[in-house]
N, C-alpha and C positions, 0 to 999 in steps of 0.2 A: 529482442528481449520482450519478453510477454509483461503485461501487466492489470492490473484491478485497479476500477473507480470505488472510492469508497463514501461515504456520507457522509458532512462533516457540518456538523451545528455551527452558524455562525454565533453562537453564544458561548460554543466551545474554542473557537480559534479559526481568523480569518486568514485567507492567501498570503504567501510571502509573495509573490509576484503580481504584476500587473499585467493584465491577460483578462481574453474572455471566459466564465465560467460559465458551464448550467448548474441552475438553481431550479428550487422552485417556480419561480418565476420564468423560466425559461433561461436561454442564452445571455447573459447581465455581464457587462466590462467592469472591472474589479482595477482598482487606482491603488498600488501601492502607499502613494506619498503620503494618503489625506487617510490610508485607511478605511476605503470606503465602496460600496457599491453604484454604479451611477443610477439614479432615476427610481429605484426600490430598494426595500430592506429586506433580501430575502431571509428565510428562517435555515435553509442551509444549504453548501452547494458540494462538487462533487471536484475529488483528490485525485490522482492521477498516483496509482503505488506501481513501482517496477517490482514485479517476483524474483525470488533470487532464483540462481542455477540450481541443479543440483551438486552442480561441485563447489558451489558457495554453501550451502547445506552441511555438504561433509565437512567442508575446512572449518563453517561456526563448530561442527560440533567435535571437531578433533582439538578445533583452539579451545573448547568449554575445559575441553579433559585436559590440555596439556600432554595427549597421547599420539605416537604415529598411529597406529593400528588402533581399529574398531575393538570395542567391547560391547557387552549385553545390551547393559543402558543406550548405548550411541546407536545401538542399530536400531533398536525401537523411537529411538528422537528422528533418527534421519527417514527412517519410512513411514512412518506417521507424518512428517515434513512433507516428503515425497508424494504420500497419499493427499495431501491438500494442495499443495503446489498440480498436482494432475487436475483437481478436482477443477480448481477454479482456471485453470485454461481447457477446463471442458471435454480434459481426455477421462477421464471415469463418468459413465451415467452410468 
């Protein structure tokens, strides 16, 4: 499964788990119990997002419609989907 790091302000919302993150700060161990970063207060660290499939793409969007078969709308949500999903595992430059 491919996936993207993304940015995440600790002002906005800290780690469920206890684990190393990079931060700004660099590489910083993150304590779930206390809530807390050890040794710094970074200003924000980096999320771990799994991509979906493409055939998780089609089933969201056949589940949006409530439809077996593709319509107009769906094909433009799943290949626009398709075109970022490519994007960000670096098969489209």
């Amino acid at each position: 499964m491919d996936s993207v790091f993304i940015k995440v302000s600790t002002k906005d919302r800290l780690p469920l788990e206890s684990g190393l993150y990079l931060t700004n700060n660099g590489h910083v161990h993150f304590l779930s119990g206390c809530k807390r970063f050890m040794g710094c207060d970074p200003k924000w660290w980096l999320e771990e997002v799994e991509l979906p499939t493409e055939d998780e793409i089609l089933e969201y969007a056949r589940d949006e419609e409530g439809l077996e078969d593709y319509d107009m709308e769906q094909d433009v949500f799943v290949d626009g989907a398709n075109y970022i999903l490519n994007t960000l595992k670096g098969e489209k430059r």
